[in-house]
N, C-alpha and C positions, 0 to 999 in steps of 0.2 A: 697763657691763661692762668688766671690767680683764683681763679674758684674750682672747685668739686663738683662734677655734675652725678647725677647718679637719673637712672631711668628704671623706674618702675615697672615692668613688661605683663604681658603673657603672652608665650610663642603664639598663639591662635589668633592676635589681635592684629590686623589689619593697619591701624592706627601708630600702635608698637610699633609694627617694622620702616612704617612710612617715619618714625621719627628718630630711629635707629639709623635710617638710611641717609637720612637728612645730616643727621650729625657728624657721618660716614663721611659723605661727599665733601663734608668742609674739612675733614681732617681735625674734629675735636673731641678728644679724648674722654670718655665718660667710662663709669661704673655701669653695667646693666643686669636688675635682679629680676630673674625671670621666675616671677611666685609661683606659677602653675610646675616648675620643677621642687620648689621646699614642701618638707611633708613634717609632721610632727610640731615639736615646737619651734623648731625654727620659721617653719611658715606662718605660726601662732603670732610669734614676734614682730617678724617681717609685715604681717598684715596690722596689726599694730600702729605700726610704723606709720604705714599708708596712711590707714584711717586717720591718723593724727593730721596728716599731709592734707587730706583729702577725704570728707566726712562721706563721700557718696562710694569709693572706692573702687571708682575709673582707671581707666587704663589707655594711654600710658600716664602716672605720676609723674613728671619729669621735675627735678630739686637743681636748681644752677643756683650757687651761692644762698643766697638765702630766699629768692622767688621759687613759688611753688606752679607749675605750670600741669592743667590737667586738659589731659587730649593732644594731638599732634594741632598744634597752634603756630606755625613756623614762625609770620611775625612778633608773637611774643618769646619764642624762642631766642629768637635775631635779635632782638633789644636786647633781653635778660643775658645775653653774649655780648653785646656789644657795650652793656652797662659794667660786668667784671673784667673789660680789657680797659678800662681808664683809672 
């Protein structure tokens, strides 16, 4: 896989884990920033980040190459994977 995934989290999120788990099972490698652990400014940053991602600042933010997916959407997950292995 030729894209970067990164996963915007918080451990409390239900949603989070179901898309962490998802990603799990297939065996594809992501980044996961779980914001509820950053304090100061890196959390500052961090949430930043999101917002830019995602003006409502839901959880999970999921970033696959350049689609921005918010919430555990598995089919749009599946595509946006299945669009960076061609």
């Amino acid at each position: 896989m030729d894209a970067e995934i990164k996963v915007y989290a918080l451990t409390t999120c239900v949603h989070c884990k179901h898309a962490k788990e998802f990603l799990d099972e297939k065996h594809i490698p992501y980044e996961c920033v779980h914001v509820d652990y950053l304090t100061g400014e890196e959390r500052a940053a961090v949430m930043d980040v999101v917002r830019k991602l995602n003006p409502s600042l839901s959880f999970p933010t999921i970033v696959i190459g350049n689609k921005v997916i918010v919430g555990f959407r598995r089919d749009e997950i599946e595509t946006a994977l299945g669009a960076c292995n061609k």
